[in-house]
Each structure stands twice: as structure tokens, then as C-alpha cells.
N, C-alpha and C positions, 0 to 999 in steps of 0.2 A: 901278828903281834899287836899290830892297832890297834883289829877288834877285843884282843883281852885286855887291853889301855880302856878302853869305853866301855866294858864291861863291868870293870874294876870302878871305873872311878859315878858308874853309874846304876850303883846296888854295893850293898853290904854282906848279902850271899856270897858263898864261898863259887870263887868261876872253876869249871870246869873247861879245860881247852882239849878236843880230840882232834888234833890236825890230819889228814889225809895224809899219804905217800906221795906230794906234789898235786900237781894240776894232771887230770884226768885225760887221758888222749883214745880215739875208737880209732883200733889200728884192726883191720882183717878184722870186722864183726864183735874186736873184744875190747873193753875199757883195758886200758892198760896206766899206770901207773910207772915212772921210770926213776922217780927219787929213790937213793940206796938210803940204806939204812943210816951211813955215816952223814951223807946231807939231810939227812933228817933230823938227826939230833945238834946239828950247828945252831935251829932255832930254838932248843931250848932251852938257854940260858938267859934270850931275850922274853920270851913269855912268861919264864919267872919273875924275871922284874918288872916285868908288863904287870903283872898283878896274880899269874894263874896259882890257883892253889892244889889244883890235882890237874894232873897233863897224862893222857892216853896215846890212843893212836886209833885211828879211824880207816877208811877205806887205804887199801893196795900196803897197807903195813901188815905186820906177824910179827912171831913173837921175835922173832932179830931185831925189826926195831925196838922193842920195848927192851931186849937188854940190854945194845949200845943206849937206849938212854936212860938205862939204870948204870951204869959205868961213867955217865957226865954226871948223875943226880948225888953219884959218891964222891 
């Protein structure tokens, strides 16, 4: 959420935010990802007001988390 605060308040472009599925862990040879979809979408209410104008979803996300957080964005 910071970095879309310093994004925001440092450029007039529209920010794009694609957060990951949490912080990234190599567990048995595989990056693994362990944020659910429901903790996922907890931060997006703060990146909105952070400044973001389009919010994604980036590495260890699917399309679950993009609908729980088309379900927060309603």
C-alpha cells in the first residue's frame, strides 16, 4: 500500500497495482504462495485509497482471487 501512496502522489498516470498471492516461499523445489484468496482481498480497500486506479493480481493468484475481489469492488 505505500508503494501505491508514492506512486500516486509521484506521477499523474493512472497506477496500476498487481499484488502477488503474499510473499513467495521455495518449499520441495516449488515457489509456493500460501495467501488465500480471502487474505488477499483484505488489502484492497487500502490500495484504493492509496491512490490505485486498476488492481490485478500477479504471481500464485487465479481467477478466485480476482472474483472475491470483484465481490469487495461491489
Amino acid at each position: 500500500i505505500s508503494i501505491c501512496s508514492r506512486l500516486k502522489n509521484s506521477s499523474k498516470l493512472p497506477i496500476w497495482i498487481k499484488p502477488n498471492a503474499g510473499l513467495p516461499e521455495f518449499i520441495n523445489g516449488k515457489t509456493v504462495y500460501r495467501s488465500t484468496p480471502g487474505q488477499f482481498v483484505q488489502h484492497i480497500p487500502g490500495m484504493i485509497k492509496a491512490g490505485a486506479d486498476f488492481i490485478g493480481g500477479c504471481c500464485g493468484t487465479s481467477p478466485e482471487f480476482i472474483r472475491e475481489m470483484v465481490k469487495i469492488l461491489k
